[in-house]
KEZADREN-698113 format. One record per residue: residue in one letter; y negated, z, x negated of N, C-alpha, C in turn. Coordinates in steps of 0.2 Angstrom, whole numbers, padded with zeros to 4 digits, always signed. Last residue first. Layout:
# residues N
AYZXYZXYZX;...
//
This chain:
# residues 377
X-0581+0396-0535-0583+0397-0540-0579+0400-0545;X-0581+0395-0517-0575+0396-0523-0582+0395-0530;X-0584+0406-0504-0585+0402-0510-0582+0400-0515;X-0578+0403-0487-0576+0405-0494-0581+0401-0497;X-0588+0412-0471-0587+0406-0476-0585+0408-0483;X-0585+0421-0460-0589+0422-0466-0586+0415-0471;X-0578+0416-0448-0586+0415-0450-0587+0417-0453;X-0565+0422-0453-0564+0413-0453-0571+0414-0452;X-0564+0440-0457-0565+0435-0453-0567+0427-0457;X-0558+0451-0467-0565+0446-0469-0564+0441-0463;X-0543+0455-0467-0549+0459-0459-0556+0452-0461;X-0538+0456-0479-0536+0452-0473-0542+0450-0466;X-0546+0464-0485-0549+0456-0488-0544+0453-0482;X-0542+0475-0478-0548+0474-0480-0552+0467-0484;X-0530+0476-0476-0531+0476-0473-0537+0473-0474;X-0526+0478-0494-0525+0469-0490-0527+0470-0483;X-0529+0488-0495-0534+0483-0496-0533+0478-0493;X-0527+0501-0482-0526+0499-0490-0531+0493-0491;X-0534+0515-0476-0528+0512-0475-0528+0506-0481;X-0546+0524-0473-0539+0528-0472-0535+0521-0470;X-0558+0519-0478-0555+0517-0472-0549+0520-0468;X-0560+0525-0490-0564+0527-0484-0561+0526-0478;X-0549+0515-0496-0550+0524-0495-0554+0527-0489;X-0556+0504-0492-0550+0504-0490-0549+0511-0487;X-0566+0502-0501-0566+0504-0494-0561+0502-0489;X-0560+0505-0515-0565+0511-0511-0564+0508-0504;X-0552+0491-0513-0548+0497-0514-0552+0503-0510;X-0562+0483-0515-0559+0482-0507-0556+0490-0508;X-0575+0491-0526-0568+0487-0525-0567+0486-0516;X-0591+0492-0532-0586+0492-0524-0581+0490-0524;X-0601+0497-0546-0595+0490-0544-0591+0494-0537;X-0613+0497-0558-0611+0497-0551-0603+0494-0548;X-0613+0492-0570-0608+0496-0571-0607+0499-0564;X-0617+0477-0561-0619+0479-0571-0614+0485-0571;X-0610+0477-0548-0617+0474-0552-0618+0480-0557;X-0598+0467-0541-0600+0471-0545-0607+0471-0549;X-0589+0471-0525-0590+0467-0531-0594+0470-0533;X-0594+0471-0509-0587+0470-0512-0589+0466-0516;X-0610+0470-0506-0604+0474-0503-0598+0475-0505;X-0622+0468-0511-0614+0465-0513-0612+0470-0507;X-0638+0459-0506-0633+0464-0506-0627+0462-0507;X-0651+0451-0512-0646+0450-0512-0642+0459-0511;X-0666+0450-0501-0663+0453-0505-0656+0453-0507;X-0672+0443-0489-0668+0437-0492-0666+0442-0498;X-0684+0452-0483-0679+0448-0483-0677+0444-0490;X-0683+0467-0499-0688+0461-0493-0683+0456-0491;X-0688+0480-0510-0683+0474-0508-0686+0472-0501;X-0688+0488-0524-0692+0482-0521-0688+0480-0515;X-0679+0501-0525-0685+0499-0526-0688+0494-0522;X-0670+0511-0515-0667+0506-0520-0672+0500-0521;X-0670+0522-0509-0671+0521-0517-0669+0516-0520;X-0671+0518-0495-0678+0519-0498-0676+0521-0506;X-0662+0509-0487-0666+0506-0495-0672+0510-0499;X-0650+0511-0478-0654+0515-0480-0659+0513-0487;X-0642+0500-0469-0643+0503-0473-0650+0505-0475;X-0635+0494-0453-0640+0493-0456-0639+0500-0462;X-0624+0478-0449-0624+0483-0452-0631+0486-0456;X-0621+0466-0435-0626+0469-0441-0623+0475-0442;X-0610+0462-0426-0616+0456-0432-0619+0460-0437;X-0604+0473-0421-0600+0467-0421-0603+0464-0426;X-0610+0485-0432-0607+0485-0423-0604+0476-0426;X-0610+0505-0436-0608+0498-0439-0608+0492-0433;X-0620+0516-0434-0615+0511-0435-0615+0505-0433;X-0632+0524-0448-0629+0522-0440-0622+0520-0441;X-0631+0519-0463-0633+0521-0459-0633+0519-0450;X-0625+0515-0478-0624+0513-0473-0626+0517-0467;X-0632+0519-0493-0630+0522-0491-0629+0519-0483;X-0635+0509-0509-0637+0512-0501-0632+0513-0497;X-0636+0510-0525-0630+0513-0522-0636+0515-0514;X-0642+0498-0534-0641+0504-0536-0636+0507-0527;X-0644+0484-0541-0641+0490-0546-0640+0496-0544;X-0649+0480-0528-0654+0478-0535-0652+0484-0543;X-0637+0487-0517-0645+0483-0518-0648+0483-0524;X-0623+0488-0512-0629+0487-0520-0633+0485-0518;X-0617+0502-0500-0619+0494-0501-0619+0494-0508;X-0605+0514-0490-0612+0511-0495-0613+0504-0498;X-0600+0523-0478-0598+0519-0483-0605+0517-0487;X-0604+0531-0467-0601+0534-0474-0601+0529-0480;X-0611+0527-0456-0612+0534-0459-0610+0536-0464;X-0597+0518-0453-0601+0520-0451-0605+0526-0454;X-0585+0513-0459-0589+0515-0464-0597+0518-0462;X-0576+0512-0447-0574+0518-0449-0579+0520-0453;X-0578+0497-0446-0583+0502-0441-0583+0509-0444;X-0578+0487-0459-0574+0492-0453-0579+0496-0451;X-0581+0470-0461-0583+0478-0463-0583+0483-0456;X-0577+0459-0453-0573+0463-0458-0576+0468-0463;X-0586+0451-0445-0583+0449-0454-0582+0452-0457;X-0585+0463-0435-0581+0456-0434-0581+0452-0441;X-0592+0472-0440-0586+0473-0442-0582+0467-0438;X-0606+0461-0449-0604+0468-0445-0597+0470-0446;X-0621+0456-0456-0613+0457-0456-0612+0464-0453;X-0633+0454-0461-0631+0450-0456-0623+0451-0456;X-0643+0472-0460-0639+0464-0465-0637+0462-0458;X-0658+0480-0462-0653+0475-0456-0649+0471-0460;X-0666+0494-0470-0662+0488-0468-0657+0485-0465;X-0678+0507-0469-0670+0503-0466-0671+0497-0467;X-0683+0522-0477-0684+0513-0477-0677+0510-0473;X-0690+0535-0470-0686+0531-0473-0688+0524-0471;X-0696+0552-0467-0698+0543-0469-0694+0540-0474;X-0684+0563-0464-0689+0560-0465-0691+0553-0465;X-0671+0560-0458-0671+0568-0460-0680+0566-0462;X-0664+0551-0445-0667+0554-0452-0672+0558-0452;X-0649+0550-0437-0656+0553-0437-0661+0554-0444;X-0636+0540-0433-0641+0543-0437-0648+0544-0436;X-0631+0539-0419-0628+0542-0424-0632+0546-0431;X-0637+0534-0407-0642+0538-0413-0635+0541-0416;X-0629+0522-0400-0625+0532-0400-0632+0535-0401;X-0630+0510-0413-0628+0514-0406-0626+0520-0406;X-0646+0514-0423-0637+0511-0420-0637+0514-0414;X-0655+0526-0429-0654+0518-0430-0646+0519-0429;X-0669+0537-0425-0663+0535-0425-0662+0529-0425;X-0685+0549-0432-0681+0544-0426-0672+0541-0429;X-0685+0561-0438-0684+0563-0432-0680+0555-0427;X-0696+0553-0450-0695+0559-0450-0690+0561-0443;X-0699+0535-0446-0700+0542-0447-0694+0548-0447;X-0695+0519-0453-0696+0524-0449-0695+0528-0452;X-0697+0505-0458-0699+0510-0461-0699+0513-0453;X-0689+0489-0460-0692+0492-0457-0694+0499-0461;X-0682+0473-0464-0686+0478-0466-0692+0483-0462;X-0669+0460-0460-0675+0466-0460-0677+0469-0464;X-0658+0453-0470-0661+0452-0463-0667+0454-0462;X-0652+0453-0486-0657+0458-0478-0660+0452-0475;X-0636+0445-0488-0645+0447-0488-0649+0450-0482;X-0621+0448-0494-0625+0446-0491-0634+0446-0491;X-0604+0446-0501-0611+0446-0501-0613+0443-0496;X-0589+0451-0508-0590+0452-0501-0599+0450-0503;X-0578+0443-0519-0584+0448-0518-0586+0445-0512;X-0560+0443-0526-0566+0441-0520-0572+0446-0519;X-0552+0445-0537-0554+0440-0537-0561+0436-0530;X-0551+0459-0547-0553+0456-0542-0555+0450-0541;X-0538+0458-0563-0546+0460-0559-0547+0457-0552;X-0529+0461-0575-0529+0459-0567-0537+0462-0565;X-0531+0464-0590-0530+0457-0587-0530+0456-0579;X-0522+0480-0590-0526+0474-0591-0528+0468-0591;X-0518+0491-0579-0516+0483-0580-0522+0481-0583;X-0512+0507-0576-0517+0503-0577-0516+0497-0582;X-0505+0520-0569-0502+0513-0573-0508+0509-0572;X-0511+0530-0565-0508+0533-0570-0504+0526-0574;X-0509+0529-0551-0514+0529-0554-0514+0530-0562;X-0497+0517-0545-0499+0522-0549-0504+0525-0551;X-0503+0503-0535-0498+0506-0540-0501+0513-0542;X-0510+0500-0525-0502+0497-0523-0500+0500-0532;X-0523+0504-0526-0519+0505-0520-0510+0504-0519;X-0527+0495-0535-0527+0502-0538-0523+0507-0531;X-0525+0479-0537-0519+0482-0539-0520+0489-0538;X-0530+0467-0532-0528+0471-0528-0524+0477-0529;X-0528+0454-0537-0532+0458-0541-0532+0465-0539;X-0523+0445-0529-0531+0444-0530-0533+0450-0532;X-0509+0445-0538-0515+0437-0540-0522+0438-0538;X-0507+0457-0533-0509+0458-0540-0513+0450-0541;X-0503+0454-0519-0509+0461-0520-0513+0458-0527;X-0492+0445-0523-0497+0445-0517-0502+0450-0518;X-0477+0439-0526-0483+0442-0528-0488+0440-0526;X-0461+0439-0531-0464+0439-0527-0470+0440-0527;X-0450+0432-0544-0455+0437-0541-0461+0436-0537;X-0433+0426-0549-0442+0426-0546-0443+0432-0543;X-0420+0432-0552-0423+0425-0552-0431+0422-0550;X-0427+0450-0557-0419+0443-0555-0423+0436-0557;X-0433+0461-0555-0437+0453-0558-0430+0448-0555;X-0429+0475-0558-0429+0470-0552-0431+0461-0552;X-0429+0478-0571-0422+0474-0568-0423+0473-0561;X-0444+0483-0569-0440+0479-0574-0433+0474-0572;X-0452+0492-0561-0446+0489-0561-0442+0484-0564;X-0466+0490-0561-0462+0496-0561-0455+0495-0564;X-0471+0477-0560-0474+0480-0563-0469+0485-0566;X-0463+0471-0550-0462+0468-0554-0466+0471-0559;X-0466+0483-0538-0459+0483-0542-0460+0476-0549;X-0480+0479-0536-0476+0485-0538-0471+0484-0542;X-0476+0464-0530-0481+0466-0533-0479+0472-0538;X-0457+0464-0529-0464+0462-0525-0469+0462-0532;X-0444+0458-0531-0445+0460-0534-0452+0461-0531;X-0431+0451-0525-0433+0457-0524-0440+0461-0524;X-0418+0438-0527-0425+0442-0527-0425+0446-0525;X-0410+0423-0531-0409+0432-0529-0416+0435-0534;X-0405+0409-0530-0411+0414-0531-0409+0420-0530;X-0393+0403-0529-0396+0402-0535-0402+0406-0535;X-0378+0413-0525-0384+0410-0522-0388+0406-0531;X-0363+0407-0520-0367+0411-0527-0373+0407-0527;X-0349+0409-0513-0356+0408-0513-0360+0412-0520;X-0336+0414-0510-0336+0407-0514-0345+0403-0513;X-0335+0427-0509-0334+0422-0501-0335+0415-0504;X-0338+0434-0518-0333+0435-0517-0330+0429-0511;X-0353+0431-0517-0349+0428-0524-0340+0430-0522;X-0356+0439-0508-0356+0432-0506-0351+0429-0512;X-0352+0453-0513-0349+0451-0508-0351+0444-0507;X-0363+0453-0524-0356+0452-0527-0350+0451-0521;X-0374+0453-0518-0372+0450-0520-0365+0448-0524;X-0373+0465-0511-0374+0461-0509-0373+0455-0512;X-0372+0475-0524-0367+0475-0520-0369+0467-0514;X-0387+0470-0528-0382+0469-0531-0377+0469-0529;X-0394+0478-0517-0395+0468-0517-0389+0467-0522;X-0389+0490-0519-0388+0486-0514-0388+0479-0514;X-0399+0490-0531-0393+0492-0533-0389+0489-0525;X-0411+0491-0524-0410+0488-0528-0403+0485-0528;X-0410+0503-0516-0411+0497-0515-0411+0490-0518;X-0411+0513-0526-0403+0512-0521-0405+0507-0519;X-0421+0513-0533-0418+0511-0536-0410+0511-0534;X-0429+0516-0521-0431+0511-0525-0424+0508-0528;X-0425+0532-0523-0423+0526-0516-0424+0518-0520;X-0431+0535-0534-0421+0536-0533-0420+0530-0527;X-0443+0535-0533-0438+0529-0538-0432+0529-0535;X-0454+0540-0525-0446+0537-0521-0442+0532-0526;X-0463+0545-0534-0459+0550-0532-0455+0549-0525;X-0469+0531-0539-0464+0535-0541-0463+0541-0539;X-0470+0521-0524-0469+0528-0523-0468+0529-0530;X-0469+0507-0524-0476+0508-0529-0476+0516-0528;X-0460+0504-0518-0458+0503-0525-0465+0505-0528;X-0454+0508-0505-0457+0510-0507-0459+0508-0514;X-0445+0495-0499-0449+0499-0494-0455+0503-0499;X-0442+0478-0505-0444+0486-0505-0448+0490-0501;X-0433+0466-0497-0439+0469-0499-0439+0478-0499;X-0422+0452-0502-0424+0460-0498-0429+0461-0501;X-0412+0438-0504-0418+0442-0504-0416+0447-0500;X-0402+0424-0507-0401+0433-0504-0407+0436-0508;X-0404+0407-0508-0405+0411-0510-0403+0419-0506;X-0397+0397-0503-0400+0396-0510-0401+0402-0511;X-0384+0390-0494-0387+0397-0495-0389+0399-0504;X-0384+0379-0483-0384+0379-0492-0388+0387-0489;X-0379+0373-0471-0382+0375-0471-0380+0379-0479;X-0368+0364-0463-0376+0362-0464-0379+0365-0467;X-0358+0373-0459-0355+0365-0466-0365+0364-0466;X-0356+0386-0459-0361+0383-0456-0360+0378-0460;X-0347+0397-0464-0345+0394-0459-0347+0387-0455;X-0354+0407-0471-0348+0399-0475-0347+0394-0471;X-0359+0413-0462-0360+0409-0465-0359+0403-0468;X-0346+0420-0462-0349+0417-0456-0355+0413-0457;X-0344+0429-0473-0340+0423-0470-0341+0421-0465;X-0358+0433-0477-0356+0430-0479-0351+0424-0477;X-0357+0443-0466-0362+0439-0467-0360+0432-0470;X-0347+0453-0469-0345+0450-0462-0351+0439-0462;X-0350+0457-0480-0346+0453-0482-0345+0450-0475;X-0362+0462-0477-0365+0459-0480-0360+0453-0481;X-0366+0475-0469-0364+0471-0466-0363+0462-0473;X-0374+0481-0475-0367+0485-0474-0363+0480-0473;X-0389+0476-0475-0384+0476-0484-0377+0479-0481;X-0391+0469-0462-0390+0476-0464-0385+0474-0470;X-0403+0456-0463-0395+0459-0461-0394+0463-0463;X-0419+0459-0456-0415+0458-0459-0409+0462-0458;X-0435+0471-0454-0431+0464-0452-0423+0463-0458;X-0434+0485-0457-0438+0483-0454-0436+0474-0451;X-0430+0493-0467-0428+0495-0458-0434+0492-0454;X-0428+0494-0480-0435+0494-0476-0435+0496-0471;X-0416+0495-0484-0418+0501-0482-0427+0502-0481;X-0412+0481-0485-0407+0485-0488-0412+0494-0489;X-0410+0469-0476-0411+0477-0475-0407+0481-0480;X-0411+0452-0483-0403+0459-0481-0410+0462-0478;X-0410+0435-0477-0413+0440-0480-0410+0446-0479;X-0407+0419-0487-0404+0425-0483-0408+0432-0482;X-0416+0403-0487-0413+0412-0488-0412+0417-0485;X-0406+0388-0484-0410+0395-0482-0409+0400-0484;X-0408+0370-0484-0409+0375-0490-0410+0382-0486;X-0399+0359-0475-0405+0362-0475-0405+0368-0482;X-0395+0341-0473-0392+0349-0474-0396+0354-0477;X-0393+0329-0460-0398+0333-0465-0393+0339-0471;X-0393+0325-0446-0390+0322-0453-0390+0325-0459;X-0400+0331-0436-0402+0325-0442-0400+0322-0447;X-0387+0340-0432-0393+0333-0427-0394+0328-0430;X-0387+0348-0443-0381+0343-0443-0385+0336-0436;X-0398+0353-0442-0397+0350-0447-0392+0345-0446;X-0399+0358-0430-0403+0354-0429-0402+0350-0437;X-0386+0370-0432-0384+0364-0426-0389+0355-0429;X-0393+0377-0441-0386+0373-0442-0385+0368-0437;X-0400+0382-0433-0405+0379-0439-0398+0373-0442;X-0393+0390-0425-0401+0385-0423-0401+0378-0429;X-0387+0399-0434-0384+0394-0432-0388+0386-0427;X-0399+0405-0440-0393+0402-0445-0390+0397-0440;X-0402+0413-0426-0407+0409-0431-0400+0403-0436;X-0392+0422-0426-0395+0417-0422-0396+0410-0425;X-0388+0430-0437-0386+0422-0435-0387+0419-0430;X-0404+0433-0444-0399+0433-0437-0394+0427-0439;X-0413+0429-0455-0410+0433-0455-0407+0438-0447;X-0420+0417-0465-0415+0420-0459-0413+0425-0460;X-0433+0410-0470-0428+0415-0473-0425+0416-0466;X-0433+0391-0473-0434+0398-0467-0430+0404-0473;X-0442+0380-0481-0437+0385-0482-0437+0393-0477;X-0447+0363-0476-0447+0368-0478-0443+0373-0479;X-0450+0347-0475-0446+0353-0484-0447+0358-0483;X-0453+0346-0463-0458+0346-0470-0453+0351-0476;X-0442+0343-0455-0447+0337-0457-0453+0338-0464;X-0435+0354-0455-0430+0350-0456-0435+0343-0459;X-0443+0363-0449-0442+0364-0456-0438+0358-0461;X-0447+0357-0439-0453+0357-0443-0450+0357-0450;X-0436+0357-0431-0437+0351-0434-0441+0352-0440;X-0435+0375-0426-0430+0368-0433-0434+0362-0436;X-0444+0378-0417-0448+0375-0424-0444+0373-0431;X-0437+0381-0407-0443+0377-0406-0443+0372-0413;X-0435+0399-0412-0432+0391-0406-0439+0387-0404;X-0442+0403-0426-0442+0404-0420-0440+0398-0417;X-0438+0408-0443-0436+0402-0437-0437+0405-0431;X-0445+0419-0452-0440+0416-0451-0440+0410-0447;X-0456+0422-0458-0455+0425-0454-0451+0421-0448;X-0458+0417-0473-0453+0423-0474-0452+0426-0467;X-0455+0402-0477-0458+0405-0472-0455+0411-0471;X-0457+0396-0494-0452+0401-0491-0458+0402-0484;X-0459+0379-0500-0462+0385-0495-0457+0388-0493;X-0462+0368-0514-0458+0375-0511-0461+0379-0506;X-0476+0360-0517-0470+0362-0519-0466+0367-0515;X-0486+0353-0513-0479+0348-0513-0474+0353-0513;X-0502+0354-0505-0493+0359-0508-0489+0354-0508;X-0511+0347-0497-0507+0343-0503-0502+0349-0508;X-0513+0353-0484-0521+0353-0490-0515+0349-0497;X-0502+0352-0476-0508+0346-0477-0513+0346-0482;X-0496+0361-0481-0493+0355-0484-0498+0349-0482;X-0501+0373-0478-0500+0371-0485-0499+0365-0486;X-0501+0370-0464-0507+0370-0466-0506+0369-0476;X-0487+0372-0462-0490+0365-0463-0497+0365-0464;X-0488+0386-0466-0484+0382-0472-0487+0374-0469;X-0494+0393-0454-0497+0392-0461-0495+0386-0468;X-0481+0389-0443-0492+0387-0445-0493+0386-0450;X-0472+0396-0449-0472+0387-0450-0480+0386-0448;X-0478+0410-0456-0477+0406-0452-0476+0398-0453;X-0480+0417-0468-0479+0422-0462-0475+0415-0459;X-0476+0409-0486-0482+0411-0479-0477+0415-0474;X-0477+0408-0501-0473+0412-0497-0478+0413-0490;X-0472+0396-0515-0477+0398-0511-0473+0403-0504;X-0468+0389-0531-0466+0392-0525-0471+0396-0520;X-0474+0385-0542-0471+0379-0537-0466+0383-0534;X-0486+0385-0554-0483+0389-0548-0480+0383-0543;X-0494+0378-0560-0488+0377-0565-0485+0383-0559;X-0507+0377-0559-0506+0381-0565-0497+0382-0566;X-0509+0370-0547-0510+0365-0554-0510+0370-0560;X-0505+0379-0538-0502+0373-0540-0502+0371-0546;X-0517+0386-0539-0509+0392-0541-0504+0385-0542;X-0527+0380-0533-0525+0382-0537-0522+0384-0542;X-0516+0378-0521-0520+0370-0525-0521+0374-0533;X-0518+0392-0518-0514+0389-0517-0514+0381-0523;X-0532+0392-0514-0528+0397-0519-0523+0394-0521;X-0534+0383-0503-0538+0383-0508-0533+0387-0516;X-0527+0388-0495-0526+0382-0494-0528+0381-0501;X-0528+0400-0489-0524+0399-0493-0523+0394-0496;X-0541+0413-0493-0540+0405-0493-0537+0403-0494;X-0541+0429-0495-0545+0423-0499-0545+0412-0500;X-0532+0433-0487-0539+0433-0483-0546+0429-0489;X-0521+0433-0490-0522+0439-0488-0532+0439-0490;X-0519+0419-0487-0520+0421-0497-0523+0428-0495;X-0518+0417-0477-0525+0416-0477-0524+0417-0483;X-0507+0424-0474-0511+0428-0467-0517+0426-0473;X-0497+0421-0488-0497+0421-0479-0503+0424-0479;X-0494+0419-0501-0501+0416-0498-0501+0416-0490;X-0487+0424-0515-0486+0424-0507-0494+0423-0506;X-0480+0415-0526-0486+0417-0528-0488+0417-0516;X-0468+0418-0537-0468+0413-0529-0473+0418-0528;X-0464+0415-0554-0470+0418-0549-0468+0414-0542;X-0450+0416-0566-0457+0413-0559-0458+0417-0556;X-0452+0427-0580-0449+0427-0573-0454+0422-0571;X-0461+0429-0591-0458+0422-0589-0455+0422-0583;X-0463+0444-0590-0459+0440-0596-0456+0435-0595;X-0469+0450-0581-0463+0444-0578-0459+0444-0584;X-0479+0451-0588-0478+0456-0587-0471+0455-0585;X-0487+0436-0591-0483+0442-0595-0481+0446-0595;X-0488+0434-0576-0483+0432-0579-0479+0434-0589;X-0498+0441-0574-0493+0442-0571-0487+0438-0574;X-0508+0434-0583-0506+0442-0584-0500+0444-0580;X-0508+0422-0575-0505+0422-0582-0503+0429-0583;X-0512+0427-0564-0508+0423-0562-0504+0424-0569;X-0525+0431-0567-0522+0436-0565-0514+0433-0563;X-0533+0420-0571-0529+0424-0576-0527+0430-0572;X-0532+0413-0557-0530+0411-0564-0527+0417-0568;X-0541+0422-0554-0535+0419-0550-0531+0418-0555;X-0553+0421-0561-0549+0426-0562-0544+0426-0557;X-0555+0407-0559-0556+0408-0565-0549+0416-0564;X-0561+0408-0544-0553+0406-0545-0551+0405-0551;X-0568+0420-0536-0566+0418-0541-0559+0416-0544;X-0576+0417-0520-0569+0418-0524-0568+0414-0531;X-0586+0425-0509-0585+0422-0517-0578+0424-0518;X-0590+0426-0492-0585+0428-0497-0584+0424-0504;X-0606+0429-0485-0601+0424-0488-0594+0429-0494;X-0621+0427-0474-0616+0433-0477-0610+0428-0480;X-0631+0419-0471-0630+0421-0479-0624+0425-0481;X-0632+0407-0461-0631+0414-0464-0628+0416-0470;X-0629+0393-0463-0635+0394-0466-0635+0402-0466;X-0621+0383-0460-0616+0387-0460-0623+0388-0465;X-0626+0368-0455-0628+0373-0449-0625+0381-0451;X-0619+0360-0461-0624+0361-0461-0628+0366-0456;X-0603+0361-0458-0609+0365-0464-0615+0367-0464;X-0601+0363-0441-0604+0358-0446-0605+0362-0451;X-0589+0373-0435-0596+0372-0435-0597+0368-0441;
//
């Protein structure tokens, strides 16, 4: 749809000031390790295209998307630098990797040998990383496997093995260190069978958001990082490790719609979930759970209206969500409400309505819906 016609007021703000510094903060934590600054499913719902350009011009020149969709979408908005697709090569999408520089992780030899056949086609010889299981149990070559891997590899004259990655299953658990720290420990055994087979990758990672906080000797060659750039840290670490320098980089906002006053006995939403207990004041906003305020916050969750705390009433349905304003003094259409973000010592993280939600945040700035328009600022 035209801009000009992008006149609802519901909108995602993105602060690219504190991108920024959550990018540096991360990097003295890193103690200089590189950043490959992970931007799949949308910069986990902050814009990849836009964050990205940003994270570019501060001297980040690795990028980590789900998909060859997203990575060309990277390479249209002007990314020159490095894309890992960490959701490997589906048959079909050689060329793309072979035409836009890009970096599959593999983890089949299927795939490996796809990608060998369409390099040697073009002449080419391709860069890919390797990825293990080293007890996510979730994609990837099983760390047991790792000397079979290695000499079958070798095997592929087209194909440069840059890098041996895994990912941690638990690293923000400290009551699964000991697992953590077998994982770990596996990527090394993994690595000392490729160096055995006349490979000696140039990257070896590991390291996510958590672990590059927790985990010191996970760092290796780069570090991975997705929760911590948009600030996303009180679900993904300890309660008991607290970051200075990382803050939120996205606020949810919108404006009343409505203004109604009902009595003592009547109901608002489907169902009459809510009944009220007396004369109250309702408001209508222009957001529902299709731009990603979850239905769970029905009757539970809460807004800011003018500094102070309304309580979300009924449920929540596809466009609107309506809340309870009778203590939150003046207000009338066009009143600003946050929903995610801060006013004066008021503040809603995605984390709260995550809890509420019974599941984390990146759910919750992933779930913002493409019709809530990004602000950058």
């Amino acid at each position: 749809m035209p801009d000009e016609y992008q006149h609802r007021p519901t909108r995602a703000e993105i602060d690219t000031i504190a991108l920024v510094q959550n990018l540096e903060t991360i990097r003295r934590i890193a103690c200089g390790t590189p950043v490959m600054a992970v931007v799949k499913a949308d910069a986990y719902g902050h814009g990849a295209a836009h964050c990205s350009r940003e994270l570019q011009g501060r001297g980040v020149n690795w990028f980590a998307v789900a998909t060859v969709a997203e990575a060309l979408e990277l390479r249209r908005s002007g990314i020159i630098g490095r894309i890992l697709v960490l959701g490997g090569c589906w048959p079909g999408e050689e060329r793309a990797f072979l035409e836009n520089e890009l970096t599959p992780a593999v983890f089949t030899l299927e795939q490996a040998r796809r990608l060998d056949n369409a390099a040697a086609d073009a002449g080419q010889d391709l860069r890919v990383h390797l990825k293990f299981d080293t007890g996510m149990g979730r994609v990837g070559f099983r760390f047991d496997a790792a000397e079979e891997i290695a000499r079958q590899v070798a095997a592929l004259r087209h194909l440069e093995t840059e890098a041996v990655f895994s990912h941690f299953a638990a690293a923000e658990a400290i009551e699964q260190m000991e697992f953590t720290r077998l994982q770990n420990a596996r990527l090394d055994e993994i690595v000392a069978e490729f160096k055995k087979s006349g490979i000696e990758p140039r990257y070896v990672d590991m390291a996510n958001s958590p672990a590059t906080v927790l985990y010191p000797e996970s760092r290796r060659s780069i570090v991975r990082i997705g929760g911590l750039l948009y600030g996303l840290a009180r679900d993904i670490l300890p309660e008991n490790v607290q970051l200075e320098g990382i803050r939120p980089v996205l606020s949810l906002r919108t404006q009343i719609a409505q203004v109604n006053t009902i009595s003592g006995g009547e109901t608002v939403g489907y169902g009459r979930s809510f009944v009220a207990e007396s004369r109250r004041r309702i408001a209508t906003l222009p957001i529902g759970y299709h731009d990603g305020l979850p239905r769970l916050l029905s009757n539970v969750g809460s807004v800011i209206v003018n500094g102070t705390s309304a309580p979300i009433v009924g449920r929540i349905s596809m466009d609107w969500t309506t809340i309870d304003v009778t203590a939150a003094g003046n207000v009338d259409v066009g009143t600003d409400v946050i929903i995610i973000g801060r006013d004066g010592e008021l503040e809603i993280r995605a984390e709260d309505i995550a809890r509420q939600a019974n599941t984390i945040s990146y759910e919750i700035t992933c779930g913002i819906s493409r019709r809530v328009p990004r602000i950058y600022v």
